[in-house]
MIPATI-71095 format. One record per residue (C-alpha): residue number from 0; x, y, z; residue in one letter. Coordinates in nm, 3 decimals. Example, Ala and Ser with C-alpha at 12.3 -4.5 7.8 and 13.67 -1.06 7.14 Angstrom:
BEGIN
> 0|1.230|-0.450|0.780|A .
> 1|1.367|-0.106|0.714|S .
END
This chain:
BEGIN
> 0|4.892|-20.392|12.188|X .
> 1|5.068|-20.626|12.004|X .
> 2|5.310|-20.931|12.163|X .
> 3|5.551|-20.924|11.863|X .
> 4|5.868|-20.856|11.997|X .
> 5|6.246|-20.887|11.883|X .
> 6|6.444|-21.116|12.095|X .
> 7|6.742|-20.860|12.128|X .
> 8|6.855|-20.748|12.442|X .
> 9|6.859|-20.390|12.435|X .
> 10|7.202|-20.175|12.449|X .
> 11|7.262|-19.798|12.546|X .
> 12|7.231|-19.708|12.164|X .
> 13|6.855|-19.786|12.173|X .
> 14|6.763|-19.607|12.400|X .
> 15|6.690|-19.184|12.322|X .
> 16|6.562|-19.320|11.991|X .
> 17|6.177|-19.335|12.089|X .
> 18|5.930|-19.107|11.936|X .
> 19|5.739|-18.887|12.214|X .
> 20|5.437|-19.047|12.243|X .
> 21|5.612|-19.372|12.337|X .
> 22|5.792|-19.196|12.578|X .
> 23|5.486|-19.050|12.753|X .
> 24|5.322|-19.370|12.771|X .
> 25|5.609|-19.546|12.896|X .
> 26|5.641|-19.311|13.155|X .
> 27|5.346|-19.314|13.257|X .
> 28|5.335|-19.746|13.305|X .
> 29|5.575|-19.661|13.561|X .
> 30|5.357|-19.416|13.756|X .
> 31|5.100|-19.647|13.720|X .
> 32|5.319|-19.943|13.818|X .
> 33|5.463|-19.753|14.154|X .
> 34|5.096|-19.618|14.265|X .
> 35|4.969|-19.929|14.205|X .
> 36|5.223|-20.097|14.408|X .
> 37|5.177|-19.883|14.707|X .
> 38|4.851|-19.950|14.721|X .
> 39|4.878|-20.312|14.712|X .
> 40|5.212|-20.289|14.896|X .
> 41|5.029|-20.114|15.215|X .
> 42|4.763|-20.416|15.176|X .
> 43|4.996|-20.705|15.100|X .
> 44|5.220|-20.575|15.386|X .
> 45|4.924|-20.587|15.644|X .
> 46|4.785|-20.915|15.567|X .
> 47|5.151|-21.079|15.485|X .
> 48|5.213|-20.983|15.900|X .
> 49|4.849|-21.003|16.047|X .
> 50|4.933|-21.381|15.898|X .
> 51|5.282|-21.484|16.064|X .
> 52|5.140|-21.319|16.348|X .
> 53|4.808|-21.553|16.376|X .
> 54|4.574|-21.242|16.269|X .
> 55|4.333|-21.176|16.014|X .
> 56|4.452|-20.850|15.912|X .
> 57|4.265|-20.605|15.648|X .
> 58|3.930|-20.765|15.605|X .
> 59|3.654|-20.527|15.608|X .
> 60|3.690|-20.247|15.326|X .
> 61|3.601|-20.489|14.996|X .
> 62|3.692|-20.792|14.935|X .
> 63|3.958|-20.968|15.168|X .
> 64|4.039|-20.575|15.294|X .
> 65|4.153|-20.502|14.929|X .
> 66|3.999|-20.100|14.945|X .
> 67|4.148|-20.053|15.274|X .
> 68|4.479|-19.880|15.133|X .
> 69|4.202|-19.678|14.895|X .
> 70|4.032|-19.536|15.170|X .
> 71|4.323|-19.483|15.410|X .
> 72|4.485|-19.277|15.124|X .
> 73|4.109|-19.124|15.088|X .
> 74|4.096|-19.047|15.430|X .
> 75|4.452|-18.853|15.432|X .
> 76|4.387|-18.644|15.130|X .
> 77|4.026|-18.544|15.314|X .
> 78|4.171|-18.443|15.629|X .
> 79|4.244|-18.101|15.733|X .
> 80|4.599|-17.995|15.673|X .
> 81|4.709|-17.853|15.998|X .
> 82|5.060|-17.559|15.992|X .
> 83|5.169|-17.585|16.338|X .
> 84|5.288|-17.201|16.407|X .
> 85|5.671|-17.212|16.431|X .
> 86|5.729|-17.417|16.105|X .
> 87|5.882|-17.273|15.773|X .
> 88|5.623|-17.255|15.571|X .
> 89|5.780|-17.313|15.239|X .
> 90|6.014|-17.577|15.362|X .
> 91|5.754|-17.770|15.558|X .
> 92|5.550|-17.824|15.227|X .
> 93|5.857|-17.876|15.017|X .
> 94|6.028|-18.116|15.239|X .
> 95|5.777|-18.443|15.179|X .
> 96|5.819|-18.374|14.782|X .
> 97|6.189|-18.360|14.813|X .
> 98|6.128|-18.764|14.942|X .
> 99|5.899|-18.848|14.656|X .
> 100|6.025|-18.678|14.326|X .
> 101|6.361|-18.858|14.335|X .
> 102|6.222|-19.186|14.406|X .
> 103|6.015|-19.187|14.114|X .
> 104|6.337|-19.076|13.877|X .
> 105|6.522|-19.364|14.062|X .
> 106|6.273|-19.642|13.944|X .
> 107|6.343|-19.495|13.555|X .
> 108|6.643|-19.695|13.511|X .
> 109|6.451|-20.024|13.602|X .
> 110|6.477|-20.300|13.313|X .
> 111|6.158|-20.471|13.302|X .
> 112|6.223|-20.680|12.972|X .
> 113|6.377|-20.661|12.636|X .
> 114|6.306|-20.487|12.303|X .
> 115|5.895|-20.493|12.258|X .
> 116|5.691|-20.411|11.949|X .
> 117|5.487|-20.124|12.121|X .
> 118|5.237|-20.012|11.915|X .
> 119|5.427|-20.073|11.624|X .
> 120|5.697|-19.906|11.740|X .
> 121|6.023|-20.163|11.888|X .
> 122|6.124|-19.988|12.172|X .
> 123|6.305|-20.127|12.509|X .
> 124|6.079|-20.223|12.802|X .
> 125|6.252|-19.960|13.013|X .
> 126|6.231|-19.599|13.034|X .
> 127|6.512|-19.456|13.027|X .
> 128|6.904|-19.606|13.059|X .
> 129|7.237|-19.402|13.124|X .
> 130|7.603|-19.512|13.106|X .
> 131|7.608|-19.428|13.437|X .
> 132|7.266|-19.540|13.567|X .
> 133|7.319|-19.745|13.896|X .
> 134|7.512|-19.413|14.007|X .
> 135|7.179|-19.192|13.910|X .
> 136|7.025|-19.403|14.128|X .
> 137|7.245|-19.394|14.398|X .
> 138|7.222|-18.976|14.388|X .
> 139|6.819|-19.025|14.385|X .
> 140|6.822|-19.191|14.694|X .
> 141|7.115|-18.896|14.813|X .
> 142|6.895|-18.640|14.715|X .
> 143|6.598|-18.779|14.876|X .
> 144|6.749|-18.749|15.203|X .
> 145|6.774|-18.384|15.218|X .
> 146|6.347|-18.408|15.233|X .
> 147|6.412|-18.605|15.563|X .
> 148|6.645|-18.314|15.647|X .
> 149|6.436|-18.058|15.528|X .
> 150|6.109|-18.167|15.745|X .
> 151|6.274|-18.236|16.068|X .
> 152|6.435|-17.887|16.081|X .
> 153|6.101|-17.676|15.928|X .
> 154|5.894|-17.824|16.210|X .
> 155|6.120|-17.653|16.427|X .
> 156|6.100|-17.938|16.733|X .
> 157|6.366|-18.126|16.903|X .
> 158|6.238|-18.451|16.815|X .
> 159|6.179|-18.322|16.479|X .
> 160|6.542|-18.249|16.399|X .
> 161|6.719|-18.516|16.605|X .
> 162|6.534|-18.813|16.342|X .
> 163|6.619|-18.599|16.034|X .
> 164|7.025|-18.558|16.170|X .
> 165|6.978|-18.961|16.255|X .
> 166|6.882|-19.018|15.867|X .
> 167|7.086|-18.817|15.725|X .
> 168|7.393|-18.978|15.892|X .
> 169|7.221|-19.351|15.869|X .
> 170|7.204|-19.292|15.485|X .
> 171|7.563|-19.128|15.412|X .
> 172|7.698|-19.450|15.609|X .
> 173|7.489|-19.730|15.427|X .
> 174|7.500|-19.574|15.108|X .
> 175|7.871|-19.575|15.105|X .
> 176|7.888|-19.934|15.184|X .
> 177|7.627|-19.987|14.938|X .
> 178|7.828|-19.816|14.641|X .
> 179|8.089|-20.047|14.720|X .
> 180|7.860|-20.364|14.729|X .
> 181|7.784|-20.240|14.355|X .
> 182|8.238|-20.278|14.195|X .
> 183|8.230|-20.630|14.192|X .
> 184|7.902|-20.651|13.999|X .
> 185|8.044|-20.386|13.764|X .
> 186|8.388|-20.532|13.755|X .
> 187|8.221|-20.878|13.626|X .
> 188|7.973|-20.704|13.394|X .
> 189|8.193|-20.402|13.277|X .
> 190|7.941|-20.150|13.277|X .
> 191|7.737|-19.944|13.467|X .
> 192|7.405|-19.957|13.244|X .
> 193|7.127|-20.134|13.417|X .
> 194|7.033|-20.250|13.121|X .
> 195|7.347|-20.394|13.001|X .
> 196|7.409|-20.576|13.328|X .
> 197|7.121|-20.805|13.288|X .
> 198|7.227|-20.858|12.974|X .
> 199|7.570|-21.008|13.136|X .
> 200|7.400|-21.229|13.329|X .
> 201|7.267|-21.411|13.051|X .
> 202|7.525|-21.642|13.089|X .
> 203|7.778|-21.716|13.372|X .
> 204|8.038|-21.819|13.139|X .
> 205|8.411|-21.939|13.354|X .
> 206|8.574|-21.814|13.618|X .
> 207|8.974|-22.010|13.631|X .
> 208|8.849|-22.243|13.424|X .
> 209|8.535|-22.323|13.675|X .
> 210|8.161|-22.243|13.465|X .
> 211|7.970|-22.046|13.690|X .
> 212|7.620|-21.969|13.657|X .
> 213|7.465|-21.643|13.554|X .
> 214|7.328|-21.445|13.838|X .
> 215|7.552|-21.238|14.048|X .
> 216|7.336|-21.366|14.385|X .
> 217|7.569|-21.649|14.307|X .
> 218|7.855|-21.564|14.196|X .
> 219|7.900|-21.263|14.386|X .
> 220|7.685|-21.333|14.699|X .
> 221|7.870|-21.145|14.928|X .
> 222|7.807|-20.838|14.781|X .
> 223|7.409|-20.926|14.750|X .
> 224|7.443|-21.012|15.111|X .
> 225|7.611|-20.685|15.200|X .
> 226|7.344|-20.509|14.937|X .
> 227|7.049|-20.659|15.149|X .
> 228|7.163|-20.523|15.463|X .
> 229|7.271|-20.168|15.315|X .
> 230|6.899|-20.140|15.187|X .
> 231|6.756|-20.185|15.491|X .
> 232|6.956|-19.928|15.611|X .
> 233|6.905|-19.687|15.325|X .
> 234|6.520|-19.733|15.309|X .
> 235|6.456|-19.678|15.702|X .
> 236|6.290|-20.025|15.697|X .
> 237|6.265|-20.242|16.031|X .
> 238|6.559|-20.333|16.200|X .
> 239|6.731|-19.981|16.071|X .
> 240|6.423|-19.765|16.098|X .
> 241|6.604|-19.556|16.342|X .
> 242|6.506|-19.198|16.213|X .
> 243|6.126|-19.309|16.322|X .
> 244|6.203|-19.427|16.621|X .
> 245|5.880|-19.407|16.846|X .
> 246|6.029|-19.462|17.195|X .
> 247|6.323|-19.162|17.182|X .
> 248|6.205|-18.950|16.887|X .
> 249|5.824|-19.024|16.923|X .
> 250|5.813|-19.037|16.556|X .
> 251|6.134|-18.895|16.426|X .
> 252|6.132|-18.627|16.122|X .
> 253|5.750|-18.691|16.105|X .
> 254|5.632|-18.610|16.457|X .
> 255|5.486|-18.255|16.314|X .
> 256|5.326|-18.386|16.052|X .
> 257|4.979|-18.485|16.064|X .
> 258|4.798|-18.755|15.916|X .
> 259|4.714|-18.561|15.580|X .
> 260|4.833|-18.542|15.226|X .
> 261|5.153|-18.488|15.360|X .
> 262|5.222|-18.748|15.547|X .
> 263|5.059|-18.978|15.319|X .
> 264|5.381|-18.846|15.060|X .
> 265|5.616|-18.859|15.369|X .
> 266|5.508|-19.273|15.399|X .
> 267|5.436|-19.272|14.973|X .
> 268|5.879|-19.167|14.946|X .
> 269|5.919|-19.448|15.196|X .
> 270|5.781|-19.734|15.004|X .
> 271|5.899|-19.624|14.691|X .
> 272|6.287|-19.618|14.822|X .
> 273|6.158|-19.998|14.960|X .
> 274|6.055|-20.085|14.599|X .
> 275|6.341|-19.906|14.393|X .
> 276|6.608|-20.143|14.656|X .
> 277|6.408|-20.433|14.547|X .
> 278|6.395|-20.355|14.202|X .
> 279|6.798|-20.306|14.214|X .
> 280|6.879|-20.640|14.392|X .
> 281|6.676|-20.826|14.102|X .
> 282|6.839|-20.615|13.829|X .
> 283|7.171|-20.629|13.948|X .
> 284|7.205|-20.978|14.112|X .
> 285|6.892|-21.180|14.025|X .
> 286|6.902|-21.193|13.664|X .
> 287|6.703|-20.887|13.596|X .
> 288|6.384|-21.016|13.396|X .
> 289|6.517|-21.293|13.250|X .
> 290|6.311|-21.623|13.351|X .
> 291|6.423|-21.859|13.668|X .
> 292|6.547|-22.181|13.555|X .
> 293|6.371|-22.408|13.425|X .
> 294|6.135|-22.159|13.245|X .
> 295|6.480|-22.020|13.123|X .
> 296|6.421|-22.372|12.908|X .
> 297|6.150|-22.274|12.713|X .
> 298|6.269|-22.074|12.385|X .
> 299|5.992|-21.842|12.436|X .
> 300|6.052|-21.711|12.818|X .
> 301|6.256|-21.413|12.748|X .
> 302|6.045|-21.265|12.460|X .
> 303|5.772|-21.085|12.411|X .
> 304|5.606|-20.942|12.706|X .
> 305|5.674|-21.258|12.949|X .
> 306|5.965|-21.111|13.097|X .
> 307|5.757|-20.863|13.219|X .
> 308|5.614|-21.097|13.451|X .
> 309|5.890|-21.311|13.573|X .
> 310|6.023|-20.933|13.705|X .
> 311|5.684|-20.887|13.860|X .
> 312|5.735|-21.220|14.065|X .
> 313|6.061|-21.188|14.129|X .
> 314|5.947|-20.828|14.267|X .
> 315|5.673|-20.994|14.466|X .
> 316|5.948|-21.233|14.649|X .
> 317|6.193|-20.999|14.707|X .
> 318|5.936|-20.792|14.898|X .
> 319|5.806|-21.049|15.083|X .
> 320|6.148|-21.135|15.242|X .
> 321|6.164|-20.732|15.302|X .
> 322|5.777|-20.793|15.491|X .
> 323|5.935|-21.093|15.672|X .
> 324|6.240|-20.928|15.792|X .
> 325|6.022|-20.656|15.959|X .
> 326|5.782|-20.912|16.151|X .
> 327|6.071|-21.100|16.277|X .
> 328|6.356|-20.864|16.354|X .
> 329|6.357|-20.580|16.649|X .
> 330|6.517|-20.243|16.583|X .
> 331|6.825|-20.228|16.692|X .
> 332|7.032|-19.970|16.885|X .
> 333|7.177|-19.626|16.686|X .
> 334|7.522|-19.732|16.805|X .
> 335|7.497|-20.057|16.686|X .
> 336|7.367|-19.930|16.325|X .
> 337|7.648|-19.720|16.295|X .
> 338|7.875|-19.984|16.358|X .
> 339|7.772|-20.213|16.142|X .
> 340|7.798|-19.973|15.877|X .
> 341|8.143|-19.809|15.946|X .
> 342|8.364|-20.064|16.126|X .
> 343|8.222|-20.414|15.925|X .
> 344|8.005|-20.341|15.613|X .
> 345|8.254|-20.082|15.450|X .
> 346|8.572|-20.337|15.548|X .
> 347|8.423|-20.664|15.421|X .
> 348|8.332|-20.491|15.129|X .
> 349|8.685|-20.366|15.021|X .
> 350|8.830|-20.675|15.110|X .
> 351|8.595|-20.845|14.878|X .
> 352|8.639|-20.606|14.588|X .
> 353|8.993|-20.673|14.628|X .
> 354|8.909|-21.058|14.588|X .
> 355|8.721|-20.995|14.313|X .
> 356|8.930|-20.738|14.111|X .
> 357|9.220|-21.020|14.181|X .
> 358|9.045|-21.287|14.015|X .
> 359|8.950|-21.030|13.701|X .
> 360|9.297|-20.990|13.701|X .
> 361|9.383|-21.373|13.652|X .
> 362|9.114|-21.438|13.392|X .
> 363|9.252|-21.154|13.171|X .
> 364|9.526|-21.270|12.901|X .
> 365|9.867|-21.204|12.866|X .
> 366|9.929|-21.085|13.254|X .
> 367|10.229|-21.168|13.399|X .
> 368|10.154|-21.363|13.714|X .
> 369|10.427|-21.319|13.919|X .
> 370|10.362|-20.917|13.947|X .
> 371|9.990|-21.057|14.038|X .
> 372|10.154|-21.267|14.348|X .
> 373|10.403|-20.995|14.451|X .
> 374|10.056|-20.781|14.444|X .
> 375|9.881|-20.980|14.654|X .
> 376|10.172|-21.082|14.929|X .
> 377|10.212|-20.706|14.990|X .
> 378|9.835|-20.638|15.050|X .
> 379|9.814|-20.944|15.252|X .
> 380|10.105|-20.862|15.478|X .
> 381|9.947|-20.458|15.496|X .
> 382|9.647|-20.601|15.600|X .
> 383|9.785|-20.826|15.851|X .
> 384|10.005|-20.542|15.967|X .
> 385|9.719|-20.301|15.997|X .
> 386|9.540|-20.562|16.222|X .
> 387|9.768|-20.607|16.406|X .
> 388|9.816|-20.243|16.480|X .
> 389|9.499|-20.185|16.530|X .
> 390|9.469|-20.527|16.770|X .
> 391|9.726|-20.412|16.973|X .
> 392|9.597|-20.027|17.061|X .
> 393|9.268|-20.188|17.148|X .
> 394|9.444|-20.446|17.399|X .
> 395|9.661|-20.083|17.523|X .
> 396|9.320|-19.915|17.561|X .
> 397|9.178|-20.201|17.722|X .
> 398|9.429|-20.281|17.965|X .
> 399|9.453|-19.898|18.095|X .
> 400|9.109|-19.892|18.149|X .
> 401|9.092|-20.171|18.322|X .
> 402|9.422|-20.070|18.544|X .
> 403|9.190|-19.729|18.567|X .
> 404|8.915|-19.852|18.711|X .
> 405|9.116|-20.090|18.950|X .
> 406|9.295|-19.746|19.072|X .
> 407|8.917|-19.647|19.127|X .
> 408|8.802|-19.859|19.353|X .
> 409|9.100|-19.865|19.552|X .
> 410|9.122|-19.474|19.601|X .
> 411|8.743|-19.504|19.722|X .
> 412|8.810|-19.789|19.924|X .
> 413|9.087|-19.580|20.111|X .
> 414|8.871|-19.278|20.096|X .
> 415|8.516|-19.295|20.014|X .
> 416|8.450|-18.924|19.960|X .
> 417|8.724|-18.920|19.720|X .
> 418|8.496|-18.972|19.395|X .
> 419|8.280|-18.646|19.499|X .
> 420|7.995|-18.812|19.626|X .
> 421|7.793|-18.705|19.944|X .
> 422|7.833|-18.972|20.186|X .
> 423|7.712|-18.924|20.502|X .
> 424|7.939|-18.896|20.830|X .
> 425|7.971|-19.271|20.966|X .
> 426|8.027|-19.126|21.331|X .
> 427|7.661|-19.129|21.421|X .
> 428|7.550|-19.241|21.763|X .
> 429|7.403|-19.603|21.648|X .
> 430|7.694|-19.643|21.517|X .
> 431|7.857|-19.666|21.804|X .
> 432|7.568|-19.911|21.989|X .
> 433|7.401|-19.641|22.171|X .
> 434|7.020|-19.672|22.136|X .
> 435|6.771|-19.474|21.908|X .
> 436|6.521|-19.283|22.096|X .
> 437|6.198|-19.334|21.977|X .
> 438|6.020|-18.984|21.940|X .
> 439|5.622|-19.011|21.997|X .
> 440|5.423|-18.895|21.672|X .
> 441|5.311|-18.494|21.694|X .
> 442|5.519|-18.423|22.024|X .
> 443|5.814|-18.176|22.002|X .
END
């Protein structure tokens, strides 16, 4: 293959243009690219936490434990695949390739460099690109929930069911925080085209006169930040892995599934939605796979197949901190997810878009400024109104509960059968200091 390349960023109009063969073989790096990456993710994973956790880890199938994912997957494909009796047949198979298919269509839209000479043939480093392709992957990862849906009510068990409804209503509430963490990236960049957002963080240009550097991580952090913590949620991954949760669910939407080929799909969707989040946050707010300063310095770094692997390490890291995060973090409560998600993820991230469309508004010519202000004062005072509002019901709520409770006590202090408890009669004979009779063991 040939390292020729044109240093041209590619655009939506050259994309669709690729003759069929290129196509095939371009889809088919990705395949290889994902299965690959499982394999060495399962590994990697392993020995990354069997490391911060003083252990060797994976260390007897080839060298340092390298075959291990091999014959694990070996192993599941081998086994017998066991149809408990009550399941839906049809569903119960269909359910763990609901969780893979769209997983694989969400990773199409990945940039992994620009416009290649592929066999002759100059032709993007990507797949496939849409105006609209952060949103296709946003309805992959919808899609793919309906698999987790889909196998907890076929196996037709309580535990079953209760981690798919978890999943379903952990993913509606991160992904609609996470859509939002995505406006401010597209307000900056003007576009929804994965490939024409790296493209707009070749350079940062000014923001009120103030350069600012390229990558969104930067100048948009808190929408990475908010991003990071919506993928955890939408992947399943340690601390939001609720819908797997061993103690309550014994193993949530899973539990009839044994370990077969199955299962090994059911934990194959699961890493791939881990990998498509990563590959997002470097598209998207890492600079896609343009080189780190100061490779960026070298005139060659973004040509030619090299930005191929700057994406591959920035991959690497970005996983890592995903490994880290699950050997360091506990899972936390199902209450306390949904919080998070509804009452400060969705909040912080309007209030920031509002930020953010605000200052688009002041770096575009010819507005008149004083309509900008009278803008702002009002949502400023309706926010601070709504706050207050809302400050004062709590403080309400709070104060007749606590006036409740204090009623409480005092009815049971004044009558202690009043709450509908048995309590026993307090007219007993000891009571009263007369003597208990002790009553000799076995006489009548």
């Amino acid at each position: 293959m040939s390292l020729t390349v044109l240093a041209t960023d590619p655009t939506l109009a050259d994309f669709g243009k690729d003759p069929l063969w290129i196509t095939i073989i371009k889809a088919v790096g990705v395949f290889a690219f994902l299965m690959l990456g499982i394999l060495f993710g399962v590994w990697y994973e392993r020995k990354l936490i069997s490391r911060m956790q003083n252990r060797y880890g994976p260390n007897r199938a080839g060298k340092f434990g390298l075959l291990q994912s091999v014959a694990d997957g070996i192993k599941m494909g081998l086994k017998e695949d066991l149809f408990p009796n009550t399941v839906d047949k049809v569903l119960y198979l269909l359910a763990p390739v609901i969780m893979v298919v769209p997983a694989f269509l969400a990773f199409s839209i990945t940039p992994f460099g620009p416009i290649v000479n592929m066999f002759g043939v100059q032709t993007p480093l990507q797949l496939v690109d849409l105006p609209v392709a952060v949103l296709f992957m946003l309805a992959m990862g919808a899609v793919s929930v309906y698999g987790v849906i889909l196998a907890g009510w076929s196996s037709r068990s309580p535990y079953a069911l209760l981690g798919g409804l978890r999943s379903a209503a952990q993913v509606v509430s991160y992904e609609i925080a996470m859509g939002l963490s995505f406006v401010a990236v597209f307000l900056f960049a003007g576009t929804l085209s994965t490939s024409e957002i790296v493209k707009a963080q070749a350079s940062g240009g000014e923001v009120l006169g103030i350069p600012m550097p390229s990558w969104y991580v930067i100048l948009l952090l808190p929408s990475f930040l908010i991003y990071v913590v919506c993928a955890f949620g939408e992947a399943a991954r340690i601390p939001f892995d609720l819908p797997e949760g061993e103690g309550e669910l014994v193993g949530g939407f899973q539990t009839e599934y044994s370990s077969s080929l199955k299962f090994a799909l059911i934990m194959m969707g699961e890493y791939l939605h881990t990998f498509t989040a990563s590959a997002m946050a470097i598209t998207l707010f890492l600079g896609g796979w343009r080189a780190p300063w100061p490779i960026s310095l070298w005139d060659g770094a973004n040509t030619g197949y090299w930005p191929f692997l700057w994406f591959l390490i920035k991959f690497i890291l970005v996983f890592s901190a995903v490994v880290w995060v699950r050997a360091s973090l506990p899972r936390v409560r199902y209450d306390q997810l949904m919080a998070l998600g509804w009452k400060v993820l969705i909040p912080l991230n309007l209030a920031w878009i509002m930020l953010v469309a605000t200052v688009k508004l002041l770096r575009t010519p010819g507005v008149d400024l004083t309509f900008v202000y009278v803008i702002g004062a009002i949502v400023i005072v309706g926010a601070f109104a709504i706050w207050w509002r809302f400050d004062t019901v709590n403080q309400r709520r709070k104060d007749e509960e606590k006036a409740k409770v204090a009623a409480e006590f005092e009815q049971l202090a004044n009558e202690p059968t009043a709450g509908g408890f048995p309590v026993p009669p307090l007219d007993l004979p000891h009571y009263h200091g007369v003597e208990r009779k002790e009553v000799p063991s076995g006489s009548n």
